[in-house]
VOBA-1610 file (N, C-alpha, C; in pm, whole numbers, padded with zeros to 5 digits, always signed):
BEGIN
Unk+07412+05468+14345Unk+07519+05562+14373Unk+07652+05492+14348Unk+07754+05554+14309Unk+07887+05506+14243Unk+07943+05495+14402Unk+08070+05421+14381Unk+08147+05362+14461Unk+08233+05519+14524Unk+08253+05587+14413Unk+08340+05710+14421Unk+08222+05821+14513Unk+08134+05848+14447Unk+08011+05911+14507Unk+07997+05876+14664Unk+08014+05753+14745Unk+08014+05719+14805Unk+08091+05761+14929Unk+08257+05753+14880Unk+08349+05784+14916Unk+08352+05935+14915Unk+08325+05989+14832Unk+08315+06108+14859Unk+08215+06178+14983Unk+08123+06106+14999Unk+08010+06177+15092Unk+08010+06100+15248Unk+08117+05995+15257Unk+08172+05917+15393Unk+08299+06022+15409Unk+08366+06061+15331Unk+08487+06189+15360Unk+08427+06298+15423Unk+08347+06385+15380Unk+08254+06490+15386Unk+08196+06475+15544Unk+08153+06329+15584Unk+08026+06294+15704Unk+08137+06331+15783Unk+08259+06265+15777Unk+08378+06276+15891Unk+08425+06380+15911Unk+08479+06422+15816Unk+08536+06556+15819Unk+08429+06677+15869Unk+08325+06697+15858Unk+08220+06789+15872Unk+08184+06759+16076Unk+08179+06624+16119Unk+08162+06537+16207Unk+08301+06611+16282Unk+08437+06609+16299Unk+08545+06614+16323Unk+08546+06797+16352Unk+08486+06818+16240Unk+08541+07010+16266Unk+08413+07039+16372Unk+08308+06985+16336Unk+08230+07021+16442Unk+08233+06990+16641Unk+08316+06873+16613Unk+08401+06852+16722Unk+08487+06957+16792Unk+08563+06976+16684Unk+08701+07096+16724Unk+08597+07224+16810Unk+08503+07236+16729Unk+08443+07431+16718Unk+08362+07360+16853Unk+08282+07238+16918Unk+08236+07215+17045Unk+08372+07259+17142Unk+08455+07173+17118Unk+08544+07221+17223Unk+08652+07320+17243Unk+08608+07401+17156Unk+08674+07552+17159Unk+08617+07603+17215Unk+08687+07702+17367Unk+08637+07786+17462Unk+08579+07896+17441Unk+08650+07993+17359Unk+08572+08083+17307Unk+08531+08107+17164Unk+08457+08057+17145Unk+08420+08065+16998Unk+08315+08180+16934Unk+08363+08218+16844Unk+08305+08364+16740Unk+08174+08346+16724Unk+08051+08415+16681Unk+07918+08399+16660Unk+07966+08331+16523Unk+08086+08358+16453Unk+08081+08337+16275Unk+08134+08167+16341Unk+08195+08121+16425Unk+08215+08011+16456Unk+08082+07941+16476Unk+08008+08009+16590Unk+07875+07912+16603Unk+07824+07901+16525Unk+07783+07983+16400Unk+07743+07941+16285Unk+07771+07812+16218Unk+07898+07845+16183Unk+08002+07751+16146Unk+07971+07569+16233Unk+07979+07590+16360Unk+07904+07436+16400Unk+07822+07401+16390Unk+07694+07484+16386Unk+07544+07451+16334Unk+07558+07388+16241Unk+07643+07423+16120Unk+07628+07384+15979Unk+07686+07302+15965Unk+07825+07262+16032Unk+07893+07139+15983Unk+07849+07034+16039Unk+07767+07091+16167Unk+07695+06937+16222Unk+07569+06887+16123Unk+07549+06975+16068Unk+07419+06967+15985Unk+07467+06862+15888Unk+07585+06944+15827Unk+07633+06892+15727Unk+07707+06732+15667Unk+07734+06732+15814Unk+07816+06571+15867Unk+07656+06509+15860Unk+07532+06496+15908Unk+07443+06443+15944Unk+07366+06441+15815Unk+07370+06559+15712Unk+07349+06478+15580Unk+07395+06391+15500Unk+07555+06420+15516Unk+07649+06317+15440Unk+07585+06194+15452Unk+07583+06156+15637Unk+07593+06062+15649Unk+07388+05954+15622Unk+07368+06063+15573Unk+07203+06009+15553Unk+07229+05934+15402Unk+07300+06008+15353Unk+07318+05945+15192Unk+07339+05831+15184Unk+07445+05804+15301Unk+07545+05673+15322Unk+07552+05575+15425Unk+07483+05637+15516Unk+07539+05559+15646Unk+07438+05461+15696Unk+07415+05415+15843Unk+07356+05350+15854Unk+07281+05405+15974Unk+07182+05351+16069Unk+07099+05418+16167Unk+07200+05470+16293Unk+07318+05368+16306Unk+07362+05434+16410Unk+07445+05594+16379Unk+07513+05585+16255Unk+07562+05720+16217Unk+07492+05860+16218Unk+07349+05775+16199Unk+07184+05879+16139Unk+07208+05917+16324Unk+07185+05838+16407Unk+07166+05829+16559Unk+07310+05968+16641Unk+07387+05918+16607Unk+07507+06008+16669Unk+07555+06123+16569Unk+07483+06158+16423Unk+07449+06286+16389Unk+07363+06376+16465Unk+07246+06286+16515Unk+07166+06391+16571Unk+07191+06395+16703Unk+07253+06347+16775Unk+07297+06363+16891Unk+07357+06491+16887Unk+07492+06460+16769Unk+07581+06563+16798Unk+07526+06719+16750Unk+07392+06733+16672Unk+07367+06856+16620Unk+07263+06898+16758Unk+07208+06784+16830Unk+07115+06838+16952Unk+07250+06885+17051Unk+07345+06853+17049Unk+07437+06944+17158Unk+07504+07033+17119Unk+07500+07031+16988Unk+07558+07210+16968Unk+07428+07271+17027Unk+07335+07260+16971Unk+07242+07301+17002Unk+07163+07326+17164Unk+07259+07266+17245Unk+07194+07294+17345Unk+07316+07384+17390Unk+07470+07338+17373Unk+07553+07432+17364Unk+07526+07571+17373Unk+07451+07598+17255Unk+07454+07730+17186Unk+07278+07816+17307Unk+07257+07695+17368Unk+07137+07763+17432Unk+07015+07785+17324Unk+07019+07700+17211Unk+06852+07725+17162Unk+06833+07577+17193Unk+06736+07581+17304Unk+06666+07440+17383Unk+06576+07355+17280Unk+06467+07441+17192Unk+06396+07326+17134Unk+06453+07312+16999Unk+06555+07309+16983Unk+06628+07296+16832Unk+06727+07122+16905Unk+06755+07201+17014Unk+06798+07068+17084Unk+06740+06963+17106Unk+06643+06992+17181Unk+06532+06883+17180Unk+06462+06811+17058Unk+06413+06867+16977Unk+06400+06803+16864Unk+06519+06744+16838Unk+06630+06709+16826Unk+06729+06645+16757Unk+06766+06556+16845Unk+06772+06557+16974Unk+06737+06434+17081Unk+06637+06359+17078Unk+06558+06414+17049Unk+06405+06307+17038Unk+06441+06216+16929Unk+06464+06281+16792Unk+06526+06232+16680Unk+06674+06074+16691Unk+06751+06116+16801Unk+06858+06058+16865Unk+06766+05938+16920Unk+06680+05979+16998Unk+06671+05875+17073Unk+06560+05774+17006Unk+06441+05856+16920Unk+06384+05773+16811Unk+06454+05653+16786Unk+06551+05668+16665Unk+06658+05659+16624Unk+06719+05496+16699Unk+06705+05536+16819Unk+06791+05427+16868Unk+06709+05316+16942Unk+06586+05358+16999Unk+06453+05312+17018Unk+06391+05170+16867Unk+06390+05290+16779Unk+06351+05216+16649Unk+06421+05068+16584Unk+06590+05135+16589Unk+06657+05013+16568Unk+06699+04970+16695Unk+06684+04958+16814Unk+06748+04879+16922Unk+06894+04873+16931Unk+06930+05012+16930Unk+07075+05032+16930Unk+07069+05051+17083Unk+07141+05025+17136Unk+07194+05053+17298Unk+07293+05113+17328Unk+07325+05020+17440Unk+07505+05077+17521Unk+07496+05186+17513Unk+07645+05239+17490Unk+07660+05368+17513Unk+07544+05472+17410Unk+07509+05436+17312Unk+07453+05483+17215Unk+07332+05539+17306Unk+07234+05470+17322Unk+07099+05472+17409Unk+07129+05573+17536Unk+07251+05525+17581Unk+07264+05636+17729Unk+07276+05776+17699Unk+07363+05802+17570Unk+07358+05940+17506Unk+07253+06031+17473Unk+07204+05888+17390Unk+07034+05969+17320Unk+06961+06005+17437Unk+06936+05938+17571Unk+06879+05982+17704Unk+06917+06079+17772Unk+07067+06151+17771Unk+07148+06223+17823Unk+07100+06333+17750Unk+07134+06310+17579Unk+07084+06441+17516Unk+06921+06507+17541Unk+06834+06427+17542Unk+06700+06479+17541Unk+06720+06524+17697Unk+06736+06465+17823Unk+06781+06540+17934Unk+06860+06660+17944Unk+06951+06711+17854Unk+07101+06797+17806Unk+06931+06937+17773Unk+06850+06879+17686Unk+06763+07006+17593Unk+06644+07038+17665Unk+06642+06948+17732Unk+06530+06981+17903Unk+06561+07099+18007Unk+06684+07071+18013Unk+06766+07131+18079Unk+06772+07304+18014Unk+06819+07265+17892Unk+06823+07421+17828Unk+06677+07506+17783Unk+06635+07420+17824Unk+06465+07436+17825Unk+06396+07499+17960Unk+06483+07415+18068Unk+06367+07452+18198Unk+06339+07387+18253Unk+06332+07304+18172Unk+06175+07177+18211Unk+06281+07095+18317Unk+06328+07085+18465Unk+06354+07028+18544Unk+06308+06892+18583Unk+06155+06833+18538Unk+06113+06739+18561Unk+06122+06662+18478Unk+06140+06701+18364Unk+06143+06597+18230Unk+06324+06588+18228Unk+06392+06665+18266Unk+06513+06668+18252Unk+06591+06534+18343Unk+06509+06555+18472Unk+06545+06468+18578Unk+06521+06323+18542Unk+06382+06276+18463Unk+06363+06156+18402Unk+06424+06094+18291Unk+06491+06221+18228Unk+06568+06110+18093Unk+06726+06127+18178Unk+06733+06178+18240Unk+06890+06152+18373Unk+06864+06020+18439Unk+06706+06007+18476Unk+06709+05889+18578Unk+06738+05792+18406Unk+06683+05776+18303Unk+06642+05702+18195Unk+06827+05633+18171Unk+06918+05762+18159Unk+07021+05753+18146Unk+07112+05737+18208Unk+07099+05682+18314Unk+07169+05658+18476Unk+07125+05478+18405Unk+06968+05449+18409Unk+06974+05330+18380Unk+07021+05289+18233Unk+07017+05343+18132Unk+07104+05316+18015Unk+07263+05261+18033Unk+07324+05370+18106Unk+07418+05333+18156Unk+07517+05203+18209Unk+07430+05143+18268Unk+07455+04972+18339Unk+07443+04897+18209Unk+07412+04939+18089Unk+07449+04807+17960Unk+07564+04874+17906Unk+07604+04979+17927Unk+07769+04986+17878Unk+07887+04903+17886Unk+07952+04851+17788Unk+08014+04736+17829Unk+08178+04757+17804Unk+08211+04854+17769Unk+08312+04941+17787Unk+08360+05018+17939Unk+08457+04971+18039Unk+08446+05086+18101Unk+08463+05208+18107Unk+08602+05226+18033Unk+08641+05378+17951Unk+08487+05467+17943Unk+08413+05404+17832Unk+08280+05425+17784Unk+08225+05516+17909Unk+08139+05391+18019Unk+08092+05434+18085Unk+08164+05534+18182Unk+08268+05535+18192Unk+08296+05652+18280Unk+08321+05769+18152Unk+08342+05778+18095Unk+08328+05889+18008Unk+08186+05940+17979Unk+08120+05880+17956Unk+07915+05900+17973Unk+07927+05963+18082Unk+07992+05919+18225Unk+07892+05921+18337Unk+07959+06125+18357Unk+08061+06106+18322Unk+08130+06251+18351Unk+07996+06317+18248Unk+07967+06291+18092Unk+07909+06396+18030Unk+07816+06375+18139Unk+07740+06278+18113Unk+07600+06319+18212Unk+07600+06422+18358Unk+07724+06408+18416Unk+07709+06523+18539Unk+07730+06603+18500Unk+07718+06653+18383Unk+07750+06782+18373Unk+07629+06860+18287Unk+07528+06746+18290Unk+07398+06810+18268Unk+07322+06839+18431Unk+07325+06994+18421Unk+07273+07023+18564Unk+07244+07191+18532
//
């Protein structure tokens, strides 16, 4: 792949990554909007398959399992948490990374039902948590995580 090719599809991961950001934290958002985040999260998470590396592959699918739990379809979520946390399992990515991927598969439990499995990747991600070595970090985790309930 060309140098330009490259650059082009690291522009694309961000930018796609970034709007899908915006349309999460927009309060009321259009069905043509939720669309719209499905796809750019999709879309950021292919870019970045072309190009990136496991942790980018890792916090693509994070971020497409929380639209997705967002949006209330639970096993679209879950699959992409499992994927997240694969992901981070496989290469031994941690810190904050690991506490997320635990948070998310807990986040699609949740939009699921499943209270008991939800409660274990919370307990999983409570202990993820304590290798954060950021504090910002961890208190920013610890807020998402309470707010899986």
């Amino acid at each position: 792949m060309t140098e330009e090719k490259k650059k082009v599809h690291h522009q694309f991961a961000v930018d796609c990554f970034n709007s899908t950001w915006d349309l999460l934290d927009k309060k009321d958002r259009t069905q043509s909007e939720n669309m719209k985040m499905i796809h750019t999260a999709h879309a950021s998470r292919f870019h970045w398959g072309e190009i990136g590396t496991p942790l980018q592959f890792q916090r693509g699918e994070w971020q497409i399992s929380r639209v997705y739990a967002v949006l209330g379809l639970g096993e679209s979520a879950l699959f992409h948490a499992k994927n997240c946390h694969d992901i981070c399992t496989e290469n031994s990515i941690g810190d904050f990374d690991m506490a997320f991927a635990c948070e998310a598969v807990a986040r699609a439990h949740h939009v699921l039902g499943n209270s008991g499995k939800r409660d274990i990747f919370i307990r999983m991600a409570t202990v993820a948590s304590e290798s954060i070595k950021n504090p910002g970090d961890k208190e920013y985790f610890l807020g998402e995580l309470n707010s899986v309930n």
